[in-house]
ZAKE-626199 format. One record per residue: x, y, z of N, C-alpha, C, O in turn. Coordinates in steps of 0.001 Angstrom, whole numbers, plus 500000, padded with zeros to 6 digits. Example, Ala and Ser with C-alpha at 12.3 -4.5 7.8 and 13.67 -1.06 7.14 Angstrom:
<recs>
+--------+--------+--------+--------+--------+--------+--------+--------+--------+--------+--------+--------+
!    npx !    npy !    npz !   capx !   capy !   capz !    cpx !    cpy !    cpz !    opx !    opy !    opz !
+--------+--------+--------+--------+--------+--------+--------+--------+--------+--------+--------+--------+
! 513190 ! 494310 ! 507800 ! 512300 ! 495500 ! 507800 ! 513200 ! 496700 ! 507800 ! 514236 ! 496681 ! 508465 !
! 512850 ! 497750 ! 507080 ! 513670 ! 498940 ! 507140 ! 512900 ! 500030 ! 507870 ! 513409 ! 501138 ! 508039 !
+--------+--------+--------+--------+--------+--------+--------+--------+--------+--------+--------+--------+
</recs>
This chain:
<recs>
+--------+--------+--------+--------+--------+--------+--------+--------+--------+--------+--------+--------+
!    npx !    npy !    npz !   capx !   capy !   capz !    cpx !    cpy !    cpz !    opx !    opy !    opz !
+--------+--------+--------+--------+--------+--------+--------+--------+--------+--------+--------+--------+
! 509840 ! 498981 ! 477665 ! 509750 ! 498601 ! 479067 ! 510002 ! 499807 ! 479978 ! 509267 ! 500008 ! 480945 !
! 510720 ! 500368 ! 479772 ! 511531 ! 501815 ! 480501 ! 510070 ! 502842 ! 480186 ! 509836 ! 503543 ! 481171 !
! 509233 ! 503023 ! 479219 ! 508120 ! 503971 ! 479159 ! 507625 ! 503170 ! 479992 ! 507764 ! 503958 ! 480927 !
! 507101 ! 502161 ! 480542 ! 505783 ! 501587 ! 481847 ! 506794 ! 501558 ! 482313 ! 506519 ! 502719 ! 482619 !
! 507937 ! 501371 ! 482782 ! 507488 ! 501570 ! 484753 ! 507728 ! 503259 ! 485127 ! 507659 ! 503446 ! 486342 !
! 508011 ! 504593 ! 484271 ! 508392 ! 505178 ! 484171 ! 506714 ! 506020 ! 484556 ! 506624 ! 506982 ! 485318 !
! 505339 ! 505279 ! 483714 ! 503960 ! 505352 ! 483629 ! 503689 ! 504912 ! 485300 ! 503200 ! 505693 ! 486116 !
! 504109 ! 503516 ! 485609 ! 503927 ! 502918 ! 486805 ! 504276 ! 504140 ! 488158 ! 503482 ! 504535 ! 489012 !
! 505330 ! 504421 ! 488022 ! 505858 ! 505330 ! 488675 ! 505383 ! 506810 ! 488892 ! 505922 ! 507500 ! 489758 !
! 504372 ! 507296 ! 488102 ! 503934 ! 508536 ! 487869 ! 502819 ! 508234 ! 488504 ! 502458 ! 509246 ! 489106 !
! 501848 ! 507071 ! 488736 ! 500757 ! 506524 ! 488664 ! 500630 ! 506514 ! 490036 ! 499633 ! 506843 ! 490678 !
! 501913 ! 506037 ! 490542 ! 502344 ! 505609 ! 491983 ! 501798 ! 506986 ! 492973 ! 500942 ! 507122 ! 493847 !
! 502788 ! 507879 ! 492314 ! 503067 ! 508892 ! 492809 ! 501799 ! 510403 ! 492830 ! 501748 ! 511431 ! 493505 !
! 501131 ! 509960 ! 491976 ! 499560 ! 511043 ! 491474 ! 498814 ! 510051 ! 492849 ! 498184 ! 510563 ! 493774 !
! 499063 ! 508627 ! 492698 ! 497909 ! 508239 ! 493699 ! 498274 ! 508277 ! 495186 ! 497267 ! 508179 ! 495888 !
! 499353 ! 508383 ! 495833 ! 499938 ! 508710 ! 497136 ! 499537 ! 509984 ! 497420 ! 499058 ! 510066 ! 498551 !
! 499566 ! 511424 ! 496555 ! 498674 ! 512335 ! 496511 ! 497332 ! 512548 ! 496559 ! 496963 ! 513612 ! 497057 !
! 496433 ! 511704 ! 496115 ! 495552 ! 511694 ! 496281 ! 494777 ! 511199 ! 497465 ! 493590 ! 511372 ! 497740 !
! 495799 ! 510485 ! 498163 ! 495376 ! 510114 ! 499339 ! 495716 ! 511112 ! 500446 ! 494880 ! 511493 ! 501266 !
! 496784 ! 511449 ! 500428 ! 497224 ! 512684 ! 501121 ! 496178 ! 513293 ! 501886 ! 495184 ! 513737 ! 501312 !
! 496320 ! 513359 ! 503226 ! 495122 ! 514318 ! 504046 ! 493794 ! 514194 ! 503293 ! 493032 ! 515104 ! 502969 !
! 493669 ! 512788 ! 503069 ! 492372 ! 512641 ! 503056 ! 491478 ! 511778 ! 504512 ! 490302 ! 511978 ! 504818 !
! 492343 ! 510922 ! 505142 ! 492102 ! 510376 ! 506766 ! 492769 ! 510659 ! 507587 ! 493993 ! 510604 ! 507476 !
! 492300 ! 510955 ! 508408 ! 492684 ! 511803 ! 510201 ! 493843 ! 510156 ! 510632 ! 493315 ! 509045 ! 510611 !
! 495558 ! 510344 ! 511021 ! 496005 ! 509744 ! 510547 ! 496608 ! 508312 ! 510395 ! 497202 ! 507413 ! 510991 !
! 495654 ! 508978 ! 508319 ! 496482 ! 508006 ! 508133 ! 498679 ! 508515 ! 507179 ! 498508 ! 509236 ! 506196 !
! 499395 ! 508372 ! 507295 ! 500650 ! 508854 ! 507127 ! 501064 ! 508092 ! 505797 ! 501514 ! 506948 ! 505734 !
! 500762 ! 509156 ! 504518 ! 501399 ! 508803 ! 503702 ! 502687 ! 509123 ! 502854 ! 502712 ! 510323 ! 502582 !
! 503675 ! 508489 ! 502392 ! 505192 ! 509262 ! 502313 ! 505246 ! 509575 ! 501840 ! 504297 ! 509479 ! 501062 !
! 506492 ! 510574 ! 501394 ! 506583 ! 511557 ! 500665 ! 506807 ! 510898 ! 499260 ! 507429 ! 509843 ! 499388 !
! 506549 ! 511139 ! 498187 ! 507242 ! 510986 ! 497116 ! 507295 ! 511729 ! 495939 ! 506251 ! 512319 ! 495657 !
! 508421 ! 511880 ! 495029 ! 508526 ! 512514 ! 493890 ! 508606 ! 511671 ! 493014 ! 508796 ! 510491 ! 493308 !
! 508486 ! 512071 ! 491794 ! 508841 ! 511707 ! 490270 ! 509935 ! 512513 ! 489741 ! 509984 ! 513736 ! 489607 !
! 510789 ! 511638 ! 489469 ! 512265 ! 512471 ! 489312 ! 512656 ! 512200 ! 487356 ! 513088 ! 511116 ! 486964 !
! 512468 ! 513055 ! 486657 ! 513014 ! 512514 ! 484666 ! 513483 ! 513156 ! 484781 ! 513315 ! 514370 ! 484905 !
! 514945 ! 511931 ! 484771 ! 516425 ! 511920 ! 484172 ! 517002 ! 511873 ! 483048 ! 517788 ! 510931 ! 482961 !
! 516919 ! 512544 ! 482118 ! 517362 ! 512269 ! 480737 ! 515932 ! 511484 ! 480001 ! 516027 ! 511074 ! 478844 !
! 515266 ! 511401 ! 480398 ! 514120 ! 510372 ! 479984 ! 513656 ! 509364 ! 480381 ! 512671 ! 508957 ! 479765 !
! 514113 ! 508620 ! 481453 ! 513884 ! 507650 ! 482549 ! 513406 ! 508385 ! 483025 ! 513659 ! 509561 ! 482763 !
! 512011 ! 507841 ! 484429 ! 512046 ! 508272 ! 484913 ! 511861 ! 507759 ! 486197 ! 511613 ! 506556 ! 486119 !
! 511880 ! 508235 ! 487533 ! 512327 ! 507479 ! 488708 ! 511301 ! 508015 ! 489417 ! 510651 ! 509009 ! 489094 !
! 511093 ! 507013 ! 490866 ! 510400 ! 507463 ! 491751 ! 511127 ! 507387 ! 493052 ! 511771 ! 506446 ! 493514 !
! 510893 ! 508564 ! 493546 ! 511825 ! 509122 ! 494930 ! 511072 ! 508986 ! 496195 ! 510427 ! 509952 ! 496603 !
! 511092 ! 508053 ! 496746 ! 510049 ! 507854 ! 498385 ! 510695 ! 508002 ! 499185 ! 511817 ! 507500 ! 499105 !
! 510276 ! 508862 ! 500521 ! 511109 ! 508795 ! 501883 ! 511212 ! 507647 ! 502248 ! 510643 ! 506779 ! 501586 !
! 511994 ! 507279 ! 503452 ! 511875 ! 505673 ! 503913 ! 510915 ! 506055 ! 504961 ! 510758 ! 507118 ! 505562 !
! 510259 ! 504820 ! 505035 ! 509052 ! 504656 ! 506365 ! 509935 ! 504186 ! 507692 ! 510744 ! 503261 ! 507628 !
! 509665 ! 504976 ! 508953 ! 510264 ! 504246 ! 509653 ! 509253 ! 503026 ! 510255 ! 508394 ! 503115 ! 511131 !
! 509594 ! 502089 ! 509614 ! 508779 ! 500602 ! 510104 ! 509992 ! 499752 ! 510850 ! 511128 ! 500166 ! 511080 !
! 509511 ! 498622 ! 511124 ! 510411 ! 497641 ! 511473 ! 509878 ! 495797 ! 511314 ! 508928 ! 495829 ! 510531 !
! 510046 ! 494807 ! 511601 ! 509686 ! 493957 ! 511609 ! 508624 ! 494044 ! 512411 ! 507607 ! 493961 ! 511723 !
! 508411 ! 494157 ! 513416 ! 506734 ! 494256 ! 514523 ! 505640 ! 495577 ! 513795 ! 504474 ! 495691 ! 514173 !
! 506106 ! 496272 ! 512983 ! 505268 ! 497602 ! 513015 ! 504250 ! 496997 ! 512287 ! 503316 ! 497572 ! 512846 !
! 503817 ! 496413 ! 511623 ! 503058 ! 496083 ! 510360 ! 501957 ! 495625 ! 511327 ! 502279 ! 494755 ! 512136 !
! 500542 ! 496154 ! 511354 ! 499482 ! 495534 ! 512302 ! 498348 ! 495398 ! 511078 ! 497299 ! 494904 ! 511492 !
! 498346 ! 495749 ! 509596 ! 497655 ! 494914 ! 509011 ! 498225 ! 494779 ! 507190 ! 498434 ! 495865 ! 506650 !
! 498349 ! 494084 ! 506719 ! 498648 ! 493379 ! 505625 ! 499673 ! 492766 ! 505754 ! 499862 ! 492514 ! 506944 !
! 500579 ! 492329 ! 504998 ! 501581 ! 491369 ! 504987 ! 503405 ! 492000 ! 504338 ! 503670 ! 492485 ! 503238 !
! 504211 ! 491769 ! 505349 ! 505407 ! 491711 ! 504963 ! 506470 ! 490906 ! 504529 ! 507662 ! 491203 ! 504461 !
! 505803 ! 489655 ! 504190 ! 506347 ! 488679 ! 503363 ! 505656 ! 488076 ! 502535 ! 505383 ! 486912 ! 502243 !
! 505358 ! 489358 ! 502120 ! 504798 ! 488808 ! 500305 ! 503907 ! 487848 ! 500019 ! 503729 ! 487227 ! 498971 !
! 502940 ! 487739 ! 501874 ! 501652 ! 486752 ! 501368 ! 502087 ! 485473 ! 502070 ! 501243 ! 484580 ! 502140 !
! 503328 ! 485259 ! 502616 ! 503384 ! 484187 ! 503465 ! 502485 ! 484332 ! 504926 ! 501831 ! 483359 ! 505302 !
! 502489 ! 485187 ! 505463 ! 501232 ! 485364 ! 506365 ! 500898 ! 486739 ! 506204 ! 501632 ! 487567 ! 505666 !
! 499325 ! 487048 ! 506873 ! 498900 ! 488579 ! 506587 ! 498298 ! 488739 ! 508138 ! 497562 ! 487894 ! 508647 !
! 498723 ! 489940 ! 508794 ! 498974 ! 490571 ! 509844 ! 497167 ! 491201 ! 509885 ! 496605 ! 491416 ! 508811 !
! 496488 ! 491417 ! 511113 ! 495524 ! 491690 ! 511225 ! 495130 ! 492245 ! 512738 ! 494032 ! 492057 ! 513261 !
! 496139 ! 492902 ! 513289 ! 496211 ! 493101 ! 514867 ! 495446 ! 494224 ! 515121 ! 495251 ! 494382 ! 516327 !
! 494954 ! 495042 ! 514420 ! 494489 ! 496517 ! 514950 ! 493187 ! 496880 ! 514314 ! 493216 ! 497201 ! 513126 !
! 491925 ! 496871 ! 515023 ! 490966 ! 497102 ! 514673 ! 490635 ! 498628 ! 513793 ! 489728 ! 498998 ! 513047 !
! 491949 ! 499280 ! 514356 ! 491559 ! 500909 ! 513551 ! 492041 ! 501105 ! 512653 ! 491789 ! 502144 ! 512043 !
! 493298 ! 499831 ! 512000 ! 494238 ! 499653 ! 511282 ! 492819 ! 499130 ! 510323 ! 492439 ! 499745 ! 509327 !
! 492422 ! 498381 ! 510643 ! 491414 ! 497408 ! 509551 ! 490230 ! 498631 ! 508837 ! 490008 ! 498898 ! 507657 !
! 489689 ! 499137 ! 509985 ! 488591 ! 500321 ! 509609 ! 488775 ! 501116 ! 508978 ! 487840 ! 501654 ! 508384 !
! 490447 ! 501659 ! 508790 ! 490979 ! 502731 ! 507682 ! 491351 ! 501987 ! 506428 ! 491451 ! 502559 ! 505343 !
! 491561 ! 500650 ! 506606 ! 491698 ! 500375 ! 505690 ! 490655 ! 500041 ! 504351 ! 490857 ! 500081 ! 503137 !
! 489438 ! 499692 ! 505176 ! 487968 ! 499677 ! 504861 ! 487655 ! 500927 ! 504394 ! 487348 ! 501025 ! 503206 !
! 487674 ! 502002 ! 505162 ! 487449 ! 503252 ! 504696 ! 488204 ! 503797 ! 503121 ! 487633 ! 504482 ! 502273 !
! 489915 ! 503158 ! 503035 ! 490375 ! 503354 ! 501939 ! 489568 ! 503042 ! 500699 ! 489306 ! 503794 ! 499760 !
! 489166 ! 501558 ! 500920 ! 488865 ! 500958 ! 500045 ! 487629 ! 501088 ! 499383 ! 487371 ! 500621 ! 498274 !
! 486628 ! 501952 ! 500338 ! 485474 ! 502481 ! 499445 ! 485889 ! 503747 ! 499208 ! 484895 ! 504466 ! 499109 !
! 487100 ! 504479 ! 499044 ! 487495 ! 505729 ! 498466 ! 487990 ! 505688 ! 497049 ! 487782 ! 506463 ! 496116 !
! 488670 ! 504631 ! 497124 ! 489298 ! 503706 ! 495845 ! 488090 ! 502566 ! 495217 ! 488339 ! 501699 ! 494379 !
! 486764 ! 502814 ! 495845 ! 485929 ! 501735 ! 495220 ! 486587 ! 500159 ! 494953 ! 486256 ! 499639 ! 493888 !
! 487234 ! 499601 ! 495595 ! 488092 ! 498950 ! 495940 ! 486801 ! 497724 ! 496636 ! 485983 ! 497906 ! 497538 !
! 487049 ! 496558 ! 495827 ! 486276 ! 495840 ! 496725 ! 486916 ! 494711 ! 497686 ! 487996 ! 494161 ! 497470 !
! 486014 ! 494446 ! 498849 ! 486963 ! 493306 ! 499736 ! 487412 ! 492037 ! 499203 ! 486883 ! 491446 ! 498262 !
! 488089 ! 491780 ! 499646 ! 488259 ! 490432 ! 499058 ! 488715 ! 490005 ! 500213 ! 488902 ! 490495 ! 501327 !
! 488987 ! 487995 ! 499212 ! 489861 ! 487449 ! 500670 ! 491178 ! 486878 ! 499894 ! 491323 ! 486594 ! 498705 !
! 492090 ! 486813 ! 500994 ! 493379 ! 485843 ! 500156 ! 493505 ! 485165 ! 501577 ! 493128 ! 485318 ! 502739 !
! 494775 ! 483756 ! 500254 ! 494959 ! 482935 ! 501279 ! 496750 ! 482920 ! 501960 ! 497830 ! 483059 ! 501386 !
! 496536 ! 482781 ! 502815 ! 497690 ! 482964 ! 503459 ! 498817 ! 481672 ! 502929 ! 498396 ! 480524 ! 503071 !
! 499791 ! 481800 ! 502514 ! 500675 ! 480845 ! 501728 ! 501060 ! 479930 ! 502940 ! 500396 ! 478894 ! 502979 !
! 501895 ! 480067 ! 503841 ! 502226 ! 479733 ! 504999 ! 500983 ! 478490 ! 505527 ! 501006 ! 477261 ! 505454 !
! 500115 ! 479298 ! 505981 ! 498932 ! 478123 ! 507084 ! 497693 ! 477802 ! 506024 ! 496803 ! 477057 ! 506435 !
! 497602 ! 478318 ! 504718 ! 496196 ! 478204 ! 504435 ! 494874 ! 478519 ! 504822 ! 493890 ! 477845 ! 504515 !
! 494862 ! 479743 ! 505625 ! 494185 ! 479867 ! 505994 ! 493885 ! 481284 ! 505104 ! 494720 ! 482129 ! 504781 !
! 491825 ! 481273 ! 504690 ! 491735 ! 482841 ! 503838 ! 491062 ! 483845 ! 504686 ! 489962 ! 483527 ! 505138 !
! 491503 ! 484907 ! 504950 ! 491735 ! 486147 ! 505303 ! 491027 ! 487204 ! 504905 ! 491630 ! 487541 ! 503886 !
! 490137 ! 487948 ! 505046 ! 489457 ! 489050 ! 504397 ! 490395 ! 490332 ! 504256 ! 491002 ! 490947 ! 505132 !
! 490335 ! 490508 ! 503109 ! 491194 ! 492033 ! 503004 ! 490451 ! 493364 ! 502629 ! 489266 ! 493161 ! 502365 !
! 490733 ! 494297 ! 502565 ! 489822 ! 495429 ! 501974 ! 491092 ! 496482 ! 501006 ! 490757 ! 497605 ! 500631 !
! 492314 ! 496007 ! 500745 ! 493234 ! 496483 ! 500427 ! 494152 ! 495123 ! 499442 ! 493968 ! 493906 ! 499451 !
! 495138 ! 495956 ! 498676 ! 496009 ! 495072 ! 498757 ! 497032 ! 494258 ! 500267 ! 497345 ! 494712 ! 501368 !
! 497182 ! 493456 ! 499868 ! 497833 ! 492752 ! 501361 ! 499559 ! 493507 ! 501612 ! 500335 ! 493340 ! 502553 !
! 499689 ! 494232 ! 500537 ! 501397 ! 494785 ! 500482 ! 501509 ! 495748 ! 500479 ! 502403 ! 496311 ! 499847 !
! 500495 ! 496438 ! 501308 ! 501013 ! 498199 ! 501084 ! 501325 ! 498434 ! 502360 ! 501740 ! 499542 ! 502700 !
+--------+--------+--------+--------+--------+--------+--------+--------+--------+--------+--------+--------+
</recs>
């Protein structure tokens, strides 16, 4: 178990790089991969967010998904044919209502 998330974590961290100064901005955090004795960890700055900052995907885990910013949506579109990433929709747990995404809803 400790080798995958240790994989998860490396995976994390190669792909936050890869995004890196690839869109005019978009702000992605810092992170390292830290092996400790053989564990190994992942080190992220904190984002300064807050409860209002989130203008598209969801901060409760899919109980509702946030969709306020048209330039928020277009980068996110843009991500998602970088990542070949296709749209989808989910449904909002809360109202039932389904939602088009072009991302995961939790990043």
């Amino acid at each position: 178990m400790i080798e995958i998330m240790g994989k998860v974590a490396s995976l994390d961290v190669r792909n936050m790089a890869i995004m890196r100064n690839r869109l005019p901005r978009l702000v992605v955090p810092l992170a390292s991969l830290v092996d400790y004795f053989g564990i190994k960890f992942e080190c992220q700055s904190l984002a300064p967010i807050s409860i209002n900052s989130v203008v598209y995907g969801s901060d409760t885990n899919g109980l509702t998904f946030t969709n306020r910013d048209a330039h928020a949506e277009a980068m996110a579109k843009q991500i998602s044919l970088m990542l070949n990433l296709k749209p989808h929709y989910i449904e909002e747990q809360a109202t039932g209502k389904l939602k088009q995404a072009y991302i995961p809803y939790t990043v």
